[in-house]
C-alpha positions as CSV (number, residue, x, y, z in Angstrom):
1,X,-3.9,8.4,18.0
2,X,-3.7,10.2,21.8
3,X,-0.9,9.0,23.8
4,X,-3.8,8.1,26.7
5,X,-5.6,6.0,24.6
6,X,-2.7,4.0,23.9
7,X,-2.0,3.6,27.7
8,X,-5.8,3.0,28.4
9,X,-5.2,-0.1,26.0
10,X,-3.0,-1.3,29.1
11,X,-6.1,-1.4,31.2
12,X,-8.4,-3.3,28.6
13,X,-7.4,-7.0,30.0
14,X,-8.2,-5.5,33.6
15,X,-12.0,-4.5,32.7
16,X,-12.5,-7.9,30.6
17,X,-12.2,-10.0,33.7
18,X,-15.4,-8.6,35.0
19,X,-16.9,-9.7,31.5
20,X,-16.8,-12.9,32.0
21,X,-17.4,-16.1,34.3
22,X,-14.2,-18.5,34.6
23,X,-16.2,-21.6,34.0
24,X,-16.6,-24.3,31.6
25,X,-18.5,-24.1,28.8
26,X,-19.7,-26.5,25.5
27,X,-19.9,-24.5,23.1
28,X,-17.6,-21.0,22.2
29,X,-17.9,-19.2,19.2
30,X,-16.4,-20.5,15.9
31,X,-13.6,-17.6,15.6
32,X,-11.9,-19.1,18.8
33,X,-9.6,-21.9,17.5
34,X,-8.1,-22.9,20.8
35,X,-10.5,-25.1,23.6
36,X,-10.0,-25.9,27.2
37,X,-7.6,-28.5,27.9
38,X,-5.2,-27.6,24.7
39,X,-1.4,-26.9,25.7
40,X,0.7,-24.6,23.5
41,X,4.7,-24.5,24.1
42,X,7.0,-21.8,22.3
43,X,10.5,-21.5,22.6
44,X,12.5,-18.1,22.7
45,X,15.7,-18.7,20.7
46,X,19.3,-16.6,20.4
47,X,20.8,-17.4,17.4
48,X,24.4,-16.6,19.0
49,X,26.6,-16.5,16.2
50,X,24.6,-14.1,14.0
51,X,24.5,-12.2,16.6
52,X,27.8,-11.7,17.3
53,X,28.4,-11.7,13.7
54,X,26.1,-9.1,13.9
55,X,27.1,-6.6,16.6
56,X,30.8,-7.3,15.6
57,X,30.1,-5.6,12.4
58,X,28.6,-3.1,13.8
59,X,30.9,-2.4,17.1
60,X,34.2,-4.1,16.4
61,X,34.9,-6.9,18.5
62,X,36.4,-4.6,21.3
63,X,33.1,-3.1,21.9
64,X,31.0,-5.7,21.6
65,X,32.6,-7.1,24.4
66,X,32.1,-4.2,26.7
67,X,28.7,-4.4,25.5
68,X,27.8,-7.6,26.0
69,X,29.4,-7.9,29.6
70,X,27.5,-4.8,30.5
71,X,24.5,-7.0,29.3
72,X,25.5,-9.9,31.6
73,X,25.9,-7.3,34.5
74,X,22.7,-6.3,34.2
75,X,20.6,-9.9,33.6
76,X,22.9,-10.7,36.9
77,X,21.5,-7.8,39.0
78,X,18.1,-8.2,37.7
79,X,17.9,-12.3,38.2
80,X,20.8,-13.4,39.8
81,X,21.7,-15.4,36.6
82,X,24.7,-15.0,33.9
83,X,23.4,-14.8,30.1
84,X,24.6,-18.6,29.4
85,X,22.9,-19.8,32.2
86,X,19.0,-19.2,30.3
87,X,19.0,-22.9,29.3
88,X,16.0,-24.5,27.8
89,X,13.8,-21.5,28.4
90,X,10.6,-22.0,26.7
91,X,6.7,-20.7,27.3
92,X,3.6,-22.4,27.6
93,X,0.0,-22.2,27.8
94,X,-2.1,-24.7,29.2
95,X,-5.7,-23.8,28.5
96,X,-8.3,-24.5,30.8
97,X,-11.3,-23.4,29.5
98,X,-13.3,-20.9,27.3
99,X,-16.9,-19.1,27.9
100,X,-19.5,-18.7,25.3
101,X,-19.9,-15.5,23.7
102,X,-20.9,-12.6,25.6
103,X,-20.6,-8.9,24.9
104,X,-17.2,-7.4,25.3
105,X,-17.2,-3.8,27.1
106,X,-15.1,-1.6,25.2
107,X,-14.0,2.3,26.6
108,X,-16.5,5.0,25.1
109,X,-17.2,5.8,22.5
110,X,-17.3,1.8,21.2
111,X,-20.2,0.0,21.9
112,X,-19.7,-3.7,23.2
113,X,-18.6,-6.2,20.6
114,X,-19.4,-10.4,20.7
115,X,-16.6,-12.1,22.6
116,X,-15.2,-15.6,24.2
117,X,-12.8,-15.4,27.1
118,X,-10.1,-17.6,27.3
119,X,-8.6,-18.8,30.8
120,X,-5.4,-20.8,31.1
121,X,-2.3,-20.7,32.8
122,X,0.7,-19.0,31.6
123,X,4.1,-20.6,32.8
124,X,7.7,-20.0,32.1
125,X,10.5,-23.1,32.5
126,X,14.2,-22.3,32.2
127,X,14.9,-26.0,32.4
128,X,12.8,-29.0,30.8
129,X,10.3,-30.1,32.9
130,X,10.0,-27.4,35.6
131,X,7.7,-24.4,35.0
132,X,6.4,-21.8,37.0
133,X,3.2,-20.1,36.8
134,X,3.2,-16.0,35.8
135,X,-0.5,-15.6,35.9
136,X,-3.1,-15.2,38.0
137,X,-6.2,-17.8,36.9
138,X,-8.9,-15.7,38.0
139,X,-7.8,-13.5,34.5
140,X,-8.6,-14.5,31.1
141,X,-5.1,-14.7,29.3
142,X,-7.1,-13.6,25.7
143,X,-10.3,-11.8,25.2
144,X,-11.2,-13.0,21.7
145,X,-14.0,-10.6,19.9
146,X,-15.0,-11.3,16.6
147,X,-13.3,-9.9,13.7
148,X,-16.5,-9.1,11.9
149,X,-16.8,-6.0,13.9
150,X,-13.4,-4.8,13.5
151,X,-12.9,-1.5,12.0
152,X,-10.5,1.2,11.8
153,X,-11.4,3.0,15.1
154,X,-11.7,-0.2,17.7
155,X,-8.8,-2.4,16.1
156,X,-6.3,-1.7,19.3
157,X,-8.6,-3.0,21.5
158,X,-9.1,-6.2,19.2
159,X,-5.5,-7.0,19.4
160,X,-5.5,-5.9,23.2
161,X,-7.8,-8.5,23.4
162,X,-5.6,-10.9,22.1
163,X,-3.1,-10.9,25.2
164,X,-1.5,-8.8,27.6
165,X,1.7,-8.7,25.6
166,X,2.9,-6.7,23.2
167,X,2.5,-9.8,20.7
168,X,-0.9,-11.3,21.5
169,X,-0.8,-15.0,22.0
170,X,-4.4,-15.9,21.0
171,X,-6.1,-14.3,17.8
172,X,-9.5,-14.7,16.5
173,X,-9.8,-16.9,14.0
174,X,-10.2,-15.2,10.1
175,X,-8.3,-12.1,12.0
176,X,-8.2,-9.4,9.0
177,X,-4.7,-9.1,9.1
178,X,-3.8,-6.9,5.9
179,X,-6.9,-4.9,6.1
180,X,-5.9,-3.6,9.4
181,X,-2.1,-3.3,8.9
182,X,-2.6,0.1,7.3
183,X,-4.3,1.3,10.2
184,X,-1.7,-0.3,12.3
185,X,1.3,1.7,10.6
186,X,-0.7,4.9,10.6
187,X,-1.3,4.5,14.6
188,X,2.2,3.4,15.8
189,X,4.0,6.0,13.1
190,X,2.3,8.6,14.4
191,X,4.2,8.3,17.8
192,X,7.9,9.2,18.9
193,X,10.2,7.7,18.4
194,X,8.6,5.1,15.7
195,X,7.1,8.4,13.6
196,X,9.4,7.9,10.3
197,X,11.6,5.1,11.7
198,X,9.4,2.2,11.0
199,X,7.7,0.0,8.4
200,X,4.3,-2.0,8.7
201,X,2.7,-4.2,6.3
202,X,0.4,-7.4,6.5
203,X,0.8,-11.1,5.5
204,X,-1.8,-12.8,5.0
205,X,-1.2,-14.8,8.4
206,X,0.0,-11.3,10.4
207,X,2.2,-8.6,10.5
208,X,6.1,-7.3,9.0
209,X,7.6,-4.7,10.8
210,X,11.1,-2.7,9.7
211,X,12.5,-0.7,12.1
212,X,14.7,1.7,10.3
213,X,18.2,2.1,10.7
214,X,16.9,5.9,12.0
215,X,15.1,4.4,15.2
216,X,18.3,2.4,16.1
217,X,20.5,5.2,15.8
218,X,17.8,6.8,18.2
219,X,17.8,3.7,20.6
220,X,21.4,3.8,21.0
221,X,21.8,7.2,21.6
222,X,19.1,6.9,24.3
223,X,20.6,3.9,26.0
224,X,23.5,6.0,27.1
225,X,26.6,3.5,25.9
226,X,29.6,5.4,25.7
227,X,31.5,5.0,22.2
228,X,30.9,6.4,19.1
229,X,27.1,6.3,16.8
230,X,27.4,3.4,14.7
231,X,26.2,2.9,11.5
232,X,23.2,0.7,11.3
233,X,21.3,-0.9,8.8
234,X,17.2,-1.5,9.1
235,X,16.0,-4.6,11.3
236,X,13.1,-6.6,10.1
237,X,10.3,-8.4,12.3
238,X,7.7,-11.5,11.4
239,X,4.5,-12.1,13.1
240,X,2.8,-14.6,12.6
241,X,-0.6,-16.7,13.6
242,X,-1.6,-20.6,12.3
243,X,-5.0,-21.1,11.3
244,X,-7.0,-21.7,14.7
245,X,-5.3,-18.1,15.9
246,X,-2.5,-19.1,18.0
247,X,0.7,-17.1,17.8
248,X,2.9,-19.2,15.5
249,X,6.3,-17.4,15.3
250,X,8.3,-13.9,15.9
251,X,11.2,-13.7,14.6
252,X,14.0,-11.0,14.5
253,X,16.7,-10.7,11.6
254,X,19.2,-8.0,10.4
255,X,21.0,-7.4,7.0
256,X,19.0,-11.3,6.6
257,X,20.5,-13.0,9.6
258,X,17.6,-14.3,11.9
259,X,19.2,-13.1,15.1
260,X,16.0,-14.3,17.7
261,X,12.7,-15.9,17.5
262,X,9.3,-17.4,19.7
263,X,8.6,-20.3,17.8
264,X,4.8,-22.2,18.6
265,X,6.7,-26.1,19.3
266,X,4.5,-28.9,18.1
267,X,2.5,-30.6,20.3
268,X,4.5,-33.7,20.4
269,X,8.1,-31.7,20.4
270,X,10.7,-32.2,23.0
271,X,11.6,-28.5,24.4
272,X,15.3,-28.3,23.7
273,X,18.2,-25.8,25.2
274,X,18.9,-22.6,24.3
275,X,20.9,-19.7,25.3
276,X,18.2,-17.2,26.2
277,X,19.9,-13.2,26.0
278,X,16.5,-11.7,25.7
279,X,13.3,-12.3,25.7
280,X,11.4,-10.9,22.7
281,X,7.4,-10.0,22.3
282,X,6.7,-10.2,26.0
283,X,5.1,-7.4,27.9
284,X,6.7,-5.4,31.0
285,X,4.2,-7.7,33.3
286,X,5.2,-11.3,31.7
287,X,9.3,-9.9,32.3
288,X,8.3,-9.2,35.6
289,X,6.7,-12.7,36.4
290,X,9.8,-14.0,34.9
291,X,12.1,-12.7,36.9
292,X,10.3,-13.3,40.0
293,X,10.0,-16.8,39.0
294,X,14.0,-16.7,38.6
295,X,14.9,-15.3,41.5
296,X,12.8,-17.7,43.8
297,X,14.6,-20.7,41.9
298,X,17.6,-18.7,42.9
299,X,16.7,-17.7,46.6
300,X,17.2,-14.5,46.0
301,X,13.6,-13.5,47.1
């Protein structure tokens, strides 16, 4: 797959606003599982002692230090926070409404496909009870198309559709999950540097990803830390969806220790604390509304 059509899949949620009215409507199509007035809550979770159980094995526990306060620096810089201070983060969508189906307008050469926006408000709360918004409501969060016209030539745009993150909070209903894994792995292996370093296969309810021990080796290299190549093992990610569509947990584990996850809370869950060192399946945009949100809490802006 051309790089540029990868980046235009960055635009796709940008042309779908124009596809669609934000009003109410009665009646949306049966492969959308979520309706206006719904409210979805995940949490993102650090499971702090496999992780240090984790990096210590893999940088002694002289250089995980170093590494992990050059982490803290830069969280600091970036939000004017420490790493223990991301208490009770958690996400949540709060759906306001969702159109009847209209035809989605895809880049040429695809013709428009059936689909039923989905406007809500994202927000972000770093302590219970407070949240702040990280979306503009004139934009539909998901673009939901239906999976009968999937096929192995428009299937980016169908997950694009899904969110603007890189792990799409709303899927259609019935989403064809291990039909279009193999064109997945073809289209993601085919680019440096996941060509030969990664793994993709579908569950019935989404996706498992491997990122080989080669494309951590490459990430570490990259990131410029100065002491010696480790030796890593692979890392495995989860996907997955419930049945109405809604992203139901990511989770992150090496050598079978679950280091992070986003877990879908239910409905009647109290959000609890956790300590928050990343955020995982977010895109560059969400990070961005997050720490903008942090930094007003914090008067830095």
């Amino acid at each position: 797959m051309k790089k540029s059509k990868i980046i235009g899949l960055s635009l796709l949620s940008t042309l779908l606003i124009f596809s669609f009215a934000n009003v109410s409507r009665a009646a949306p199509p049966d492969y959308v599982g979520v309706s206006g007035g719904q409210t979805y809550t995940w949490v993102v979770s650090a499971n702090m002692a496999n992780v240090n159980v984790t990096a210590i094995s893999i940088l002694g526990q002289d250089n995980w230090t170093l590494v992990y306060d050059m982490l803290d620096e830069l969280v600091w810089n970036s939000t004017g926070l420490n790493i223990g201070d991301f208490l009770g983060t958690a996400f949540r969508l709060q759906v306001h409404n969702v159109t009847d189906e209209g035809m989605v307008p895809l880049p040429l050469p695809h013709p428009a496909f059936p689909g039923a926006a989905v406007f809500g408000q994202i927000s972000v709360a770093f302590e219970p009870g407070t949240w702040g918004p990280l979306n503009p409501l004139s934009s539909p969060v998901a673009v939901v198309m239906d999976p009968a016209n999937i096929n192995s030539t428009n299937f980016m745009y169908f997950l694009a559709g899904g969110g603007s993150g890189m792990v799409p909070l709303i899927m259609a209903k019935g989403f064809p999950f291990l039909t279009v894994a193999p064109w997945m792995s073809a289209a993601f292996g085919s680019l440096p540097p996941l060509y030969n370093n990664m793994t993709l296969s579908g569950l019935s309810n989404g996706f498992n990803i491997t990122l080989l021990a080669s494309f951590l080796e490459w990430g570490f290299t990259q990131s410029g830390i100065p002491l010696p190549l480790p030796t890593f093992s692979d890392i495995n990610c989860i996907a997955t969806w419930n049945s109405n569509g809604v992203l139901d947990l990511v989770s992150v584990s090496y050598l079978g220790l679950t280091l992070f996850s986003l877990q879908l809370l239910p409905a009647d869950a109290e959000i609890p604390g956790f300590v928050i060192p990343v955020f995982v399946g977010v895109s560059a945009a969400t990070i961005l509304g997050v720490v903008s949100v942090i930094k007003r809490k914090k008067h830095i802006i």
